[in-house]
LUMMARTI-353150 format. One line per 10 residues: number of its first residue (from 0); their letters; for each residue x, y, z of C-alpha. Coordinates in Angstrom, 3 decimals, padded with zeros to 6 digits. Last residue first. Layout:
N
NUM	a	X,Y,Z; ... $
END
This chain:
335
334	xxxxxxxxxx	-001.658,-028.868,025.024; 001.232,-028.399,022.402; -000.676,-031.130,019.869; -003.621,-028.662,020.041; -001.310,-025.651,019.689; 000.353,-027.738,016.251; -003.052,-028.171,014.708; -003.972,-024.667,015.386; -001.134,-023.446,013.692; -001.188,-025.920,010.935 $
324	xxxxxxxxxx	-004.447,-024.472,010.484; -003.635,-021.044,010.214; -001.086,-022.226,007.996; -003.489,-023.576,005.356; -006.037,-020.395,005.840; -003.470,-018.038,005.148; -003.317,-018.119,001.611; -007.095,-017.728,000.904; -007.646,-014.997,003.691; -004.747,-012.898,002.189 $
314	xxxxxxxxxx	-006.161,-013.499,-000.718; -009.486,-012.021,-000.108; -008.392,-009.566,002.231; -005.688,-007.906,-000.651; -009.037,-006.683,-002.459; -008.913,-008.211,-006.193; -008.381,-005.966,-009.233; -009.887,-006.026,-012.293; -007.560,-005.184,-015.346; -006.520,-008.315,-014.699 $
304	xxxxxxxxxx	-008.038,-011.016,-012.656; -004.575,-012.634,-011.680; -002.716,-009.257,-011.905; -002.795,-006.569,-009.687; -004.303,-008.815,-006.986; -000.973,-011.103,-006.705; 001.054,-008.045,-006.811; -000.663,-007.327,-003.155; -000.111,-010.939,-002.729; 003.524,-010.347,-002.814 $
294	xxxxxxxxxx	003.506,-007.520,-001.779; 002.150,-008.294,001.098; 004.095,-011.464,001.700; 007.476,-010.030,001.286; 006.797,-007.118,003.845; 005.620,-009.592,006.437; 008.674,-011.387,006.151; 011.149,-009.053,006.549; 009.450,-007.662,009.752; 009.346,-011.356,011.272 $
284	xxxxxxxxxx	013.083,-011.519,010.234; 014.312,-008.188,012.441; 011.708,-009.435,015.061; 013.111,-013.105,015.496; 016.527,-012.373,015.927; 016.932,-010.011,018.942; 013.519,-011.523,019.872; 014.427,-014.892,020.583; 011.516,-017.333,019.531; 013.017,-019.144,017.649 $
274	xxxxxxxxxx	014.319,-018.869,013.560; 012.521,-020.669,010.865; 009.384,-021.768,012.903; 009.077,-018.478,015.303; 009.303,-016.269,011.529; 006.335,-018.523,010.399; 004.694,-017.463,013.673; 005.414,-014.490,013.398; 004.256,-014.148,010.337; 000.645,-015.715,010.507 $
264	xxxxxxxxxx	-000.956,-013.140,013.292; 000.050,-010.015,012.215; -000.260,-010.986,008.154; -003.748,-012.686,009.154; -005.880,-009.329,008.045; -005.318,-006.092,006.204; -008.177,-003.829,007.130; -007.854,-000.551,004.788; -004.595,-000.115,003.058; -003.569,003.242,004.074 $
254	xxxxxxxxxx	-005.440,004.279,007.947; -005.145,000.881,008.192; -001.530,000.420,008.468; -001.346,003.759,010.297; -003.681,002.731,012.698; -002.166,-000.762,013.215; 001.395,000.552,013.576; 000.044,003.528,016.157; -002.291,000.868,017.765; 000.178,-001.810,018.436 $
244	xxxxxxxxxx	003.065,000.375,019.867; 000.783,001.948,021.960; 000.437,-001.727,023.128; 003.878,-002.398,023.285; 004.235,000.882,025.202; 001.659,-000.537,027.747; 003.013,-004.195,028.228; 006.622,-002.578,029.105; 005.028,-000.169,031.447; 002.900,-003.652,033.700 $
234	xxxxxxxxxx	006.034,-005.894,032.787; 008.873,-003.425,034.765; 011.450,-005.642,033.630; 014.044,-006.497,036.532; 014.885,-009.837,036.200; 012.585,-010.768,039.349; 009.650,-008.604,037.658; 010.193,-011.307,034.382; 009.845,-014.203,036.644; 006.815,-012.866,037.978 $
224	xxxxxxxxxx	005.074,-012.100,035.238; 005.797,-015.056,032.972; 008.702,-016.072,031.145; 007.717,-014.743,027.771; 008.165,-010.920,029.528; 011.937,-012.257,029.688; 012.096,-012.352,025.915; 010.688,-008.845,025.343; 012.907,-007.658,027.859; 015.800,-008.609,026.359 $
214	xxxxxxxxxx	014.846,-007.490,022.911; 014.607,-003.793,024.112; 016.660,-002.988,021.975; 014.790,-004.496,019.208; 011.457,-003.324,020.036; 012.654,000.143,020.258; 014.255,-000.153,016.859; 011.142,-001.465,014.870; 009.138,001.369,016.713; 011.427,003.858,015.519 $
204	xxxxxxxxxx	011.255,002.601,011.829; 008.177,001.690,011.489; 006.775,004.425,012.193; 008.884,006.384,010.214; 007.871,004.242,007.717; 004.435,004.970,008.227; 004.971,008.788,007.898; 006.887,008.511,005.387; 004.876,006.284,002.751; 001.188,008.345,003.058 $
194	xxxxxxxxxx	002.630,011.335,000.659; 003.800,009.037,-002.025; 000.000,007.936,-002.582; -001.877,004.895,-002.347; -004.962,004.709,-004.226; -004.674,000.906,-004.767; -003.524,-000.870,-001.758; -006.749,-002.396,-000.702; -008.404,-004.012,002.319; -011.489,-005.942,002.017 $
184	xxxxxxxxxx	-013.177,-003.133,003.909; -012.409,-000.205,001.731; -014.034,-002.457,-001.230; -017.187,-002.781,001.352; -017.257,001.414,001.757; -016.651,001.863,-001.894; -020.147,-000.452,-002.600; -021.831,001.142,000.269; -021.441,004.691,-000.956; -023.376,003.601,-004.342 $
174	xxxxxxxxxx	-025.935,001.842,-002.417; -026.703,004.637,-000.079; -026.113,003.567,003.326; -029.141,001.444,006.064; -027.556,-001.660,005.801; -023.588,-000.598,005.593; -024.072,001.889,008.406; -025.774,-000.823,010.690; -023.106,-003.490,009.774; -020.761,-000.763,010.627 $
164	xxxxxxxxxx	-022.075,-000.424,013.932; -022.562,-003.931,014.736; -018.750,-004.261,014.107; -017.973,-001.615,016.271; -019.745,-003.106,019.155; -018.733,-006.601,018.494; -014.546,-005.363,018.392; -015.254,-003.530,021.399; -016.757,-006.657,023.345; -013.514,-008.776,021.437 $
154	xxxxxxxxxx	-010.678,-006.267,023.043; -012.312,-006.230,026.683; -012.041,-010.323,027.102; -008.401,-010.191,025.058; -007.404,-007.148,027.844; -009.229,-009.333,030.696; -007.149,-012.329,029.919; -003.881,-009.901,029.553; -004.591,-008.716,032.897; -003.328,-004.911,032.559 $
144	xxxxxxxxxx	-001.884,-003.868,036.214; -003.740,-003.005,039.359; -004.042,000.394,041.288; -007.136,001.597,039.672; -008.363,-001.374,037.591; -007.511,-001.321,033.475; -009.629,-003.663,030.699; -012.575,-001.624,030.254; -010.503,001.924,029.744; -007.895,000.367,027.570 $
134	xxxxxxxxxx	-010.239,-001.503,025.368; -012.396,002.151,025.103; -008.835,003.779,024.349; -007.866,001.450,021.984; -011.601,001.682,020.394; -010.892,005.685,020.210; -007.063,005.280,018.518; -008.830,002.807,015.543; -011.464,005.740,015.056; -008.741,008.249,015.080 $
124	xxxxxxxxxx	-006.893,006.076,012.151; -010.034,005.640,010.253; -010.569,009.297,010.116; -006.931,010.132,009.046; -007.433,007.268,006.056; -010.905,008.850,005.597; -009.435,012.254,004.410; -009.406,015.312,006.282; -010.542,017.345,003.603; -011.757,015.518,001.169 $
114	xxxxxxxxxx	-013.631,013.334,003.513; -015.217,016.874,005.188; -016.255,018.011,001.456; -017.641,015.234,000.706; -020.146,015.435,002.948; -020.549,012.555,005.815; -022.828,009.741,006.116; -021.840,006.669,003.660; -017.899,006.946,003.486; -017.305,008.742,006.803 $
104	xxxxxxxxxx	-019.634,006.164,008.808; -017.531,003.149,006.695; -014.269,005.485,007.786; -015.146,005.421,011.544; -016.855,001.993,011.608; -013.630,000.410,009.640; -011.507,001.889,012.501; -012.941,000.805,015.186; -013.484,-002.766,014.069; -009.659,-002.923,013.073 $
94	xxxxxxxxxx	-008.770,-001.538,016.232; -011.477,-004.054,018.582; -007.743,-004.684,020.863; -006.923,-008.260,019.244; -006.621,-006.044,015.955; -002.791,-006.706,016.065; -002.733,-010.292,016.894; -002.967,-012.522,019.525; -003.338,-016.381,018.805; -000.193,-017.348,019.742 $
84	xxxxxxxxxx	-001.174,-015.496,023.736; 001.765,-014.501,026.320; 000.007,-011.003,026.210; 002.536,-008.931,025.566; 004.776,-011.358,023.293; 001.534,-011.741,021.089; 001.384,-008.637,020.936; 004.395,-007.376,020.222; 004.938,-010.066,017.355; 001.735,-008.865,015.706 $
74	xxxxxxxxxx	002.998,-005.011,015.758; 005.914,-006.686,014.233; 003.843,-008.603,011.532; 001.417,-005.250,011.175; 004.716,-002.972,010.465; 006.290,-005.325,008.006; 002.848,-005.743,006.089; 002.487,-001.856,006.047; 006.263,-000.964,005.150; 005.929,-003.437,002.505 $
64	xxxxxxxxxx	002.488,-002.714,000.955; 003.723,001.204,000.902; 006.872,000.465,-000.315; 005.004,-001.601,-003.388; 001.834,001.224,-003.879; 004.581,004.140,-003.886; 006.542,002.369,-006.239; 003.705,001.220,-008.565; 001.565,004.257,-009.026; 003.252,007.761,-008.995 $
54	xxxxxxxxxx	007.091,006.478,-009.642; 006.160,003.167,-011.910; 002.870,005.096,-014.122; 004.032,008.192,-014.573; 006.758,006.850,-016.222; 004.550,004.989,-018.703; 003.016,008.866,-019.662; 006.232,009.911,-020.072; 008.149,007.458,-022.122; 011.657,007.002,-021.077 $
44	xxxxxxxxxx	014.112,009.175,-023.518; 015.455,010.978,-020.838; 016.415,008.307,-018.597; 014.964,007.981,-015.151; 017.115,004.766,-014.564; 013.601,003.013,-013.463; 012.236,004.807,-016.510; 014.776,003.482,-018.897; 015.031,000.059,-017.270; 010.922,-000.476,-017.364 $
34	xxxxxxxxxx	011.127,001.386,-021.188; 013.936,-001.814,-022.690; 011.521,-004.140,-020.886; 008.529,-003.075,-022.749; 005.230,-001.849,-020.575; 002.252,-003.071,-021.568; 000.252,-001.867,-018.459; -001.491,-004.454,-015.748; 001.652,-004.749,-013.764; 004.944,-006.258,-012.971 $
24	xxxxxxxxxx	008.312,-003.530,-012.760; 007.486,-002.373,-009.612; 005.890,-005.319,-007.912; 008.602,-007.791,-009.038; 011.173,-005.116,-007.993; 009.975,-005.641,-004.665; 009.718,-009.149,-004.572; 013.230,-009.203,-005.798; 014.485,-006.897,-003.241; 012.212,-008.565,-000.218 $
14	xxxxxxxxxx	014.216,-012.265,-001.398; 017.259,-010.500,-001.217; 016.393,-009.153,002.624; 014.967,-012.778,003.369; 018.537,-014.319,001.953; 020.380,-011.691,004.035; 018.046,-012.812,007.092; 017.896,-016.722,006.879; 021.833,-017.154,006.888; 023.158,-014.693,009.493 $
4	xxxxx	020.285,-015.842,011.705; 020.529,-019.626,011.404; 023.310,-019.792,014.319; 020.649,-017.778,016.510; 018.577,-020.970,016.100 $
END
């Protein structure tokens, strides 16, 4: 497997640059090729109003998408690592159901003035950070380490609880509210800003390279928890900062895009298929692959039903059903 690596990652990385040019240069305005080049080369005689359009819209919305869907596959890795579980993913912990009850009760209850202010991506994110800390809280015992059985049990009763909650703010909500709150839901890409790409990539970034050094670990931890403790890894700290990991990726991924589903949980396991399950190898490709299939479908979105635009959960959902399956299919088989 480690003999495909230096084959399947240079072609995934010129596979991302394509996709990623695809989203940039793609979309629903009549844009001639001769003005794409001129504006990407920021030449002087590139229409204005189109180059508005690629550096304030479309790059911002594609490095966003990436970042996000590379940061939600690794976050999905890390999880599923942690908790020795194939069918982990990112918003295993009741973050995706915190977070859409904290922007849905921003959306429909609060002022403008206090969304405009703080904004409901930063409200979101604290709302994803408080059903962490709930899953946390249920799932620990004084003196005993996480139970990853009792971490899934804990994730799913905060996940219900939110849920109800934003099915009771979506009921009882103004109409007009509710209709931006359910778009919010479905995940979208399309009022990203440049301001919202650093701090995610930064993310990204230094959580990306902690995972990877601490590859050895992370492969170790898949033996079991007391084979890993005889190697040395400290399981119970290691299984903590993956899951701090987890919520700052996930937060920050939803905090942009809304609720992004399946990439965390699909991807790896796609990357697992291609590559093993070594996490010196996997990871760096997992990444890579999650931020080709965003925007991908993300680009997907712009344009099928064009100039409407579909939320990236509806495709997403579409896509990932076949795999899904296979997965499922292949676990039964396993057993």
């Amino acid at each position: 497997m480690v003999v495909r690596f230096p084959i399947l990652f240079p072609i995934s990385l010129l596979v991302l640059g394509l996709v990623v040019l695809a989203g940039i240069l793609w979309g629903t305005a009549e844009i001639s090729w001769a003005d794409r080049f001129a504006i990407l080369l920021g030449s002087d005689d590139a229409p204005r109003g189109l180059s508005l359009i690629i550096w304030q819209w479309r790059i911002p919305r594609v490095l966003a998408v990436g970042v996000i869907g590379a940061g939600l596959a690794l976050a999905g890795a890390l999880m599923q690592t942690a908790l020795r579980n194939p069918m982990a993913d990112p918003y295993l912990m009741g973050l995706s159901s915190g977070a859409s009850a904290a922007a849905v009760g921003a959306i429909i209850w609060l002022p403008d003035w206090v969304t405009d202010s703080f904004g409901v991506p930063a409200i979101a994110f604290i709302g994803a950070a408080l059903a962490f800390l709930m899953t946390i809280t249920l799932s620990g015992r004084r003196g005993h380490p996480l139970d990853p059985l009792i971490v899934i049990l804990a994730g799913v009763a905060v996940s219900l609880m939110f849920q109800s909650l934003t099915a009771f703010f979506l009921y009882i909500g103004d109409p007009h509210a509710t209709r931006t709150a359910l778009g919010w839901l479905m995940g979208t890409a399309g009022n990203t800003a440049w301001h919202e790409v650093p701090m995610i990539t930064v993310a990204l970034i230094v959580i990306g390279g902690w995972a990877i050094f601490n590859a050895n670990a992370l492969d170790a931890t898949l033996l079991g928890e007391e084979r890993a403790q005889a190697l040395g890894v400290r399981t119970a700290r290691l299984r903590m900062w993956i899951f701090l990991a987890t919520v700052t990726l996930t937060g920050l991924a939803v905090a942009v895009a809304g609720i992004v589903g399946f990439v965390g949980l699909i991807i790896p396991h796609m990357a697992r298929i291609l590559i093993g399950a070594r996490h010196r190898v996997l990871l760096p490709l997992t990444m890579a692959l999650g931020a080709i299939v965003l925007i991908a479908v993300d680009l997907l979105c712009r344009t099928i039903l064009a100039p409407e635009e579909l939320p990236l959960g509806v495709l997403l959902a579409l896509f990932a059903a076949p795999p899904f399956i296979m997965i499922l299919r292949g676990l039964h088989r396993a057993a």
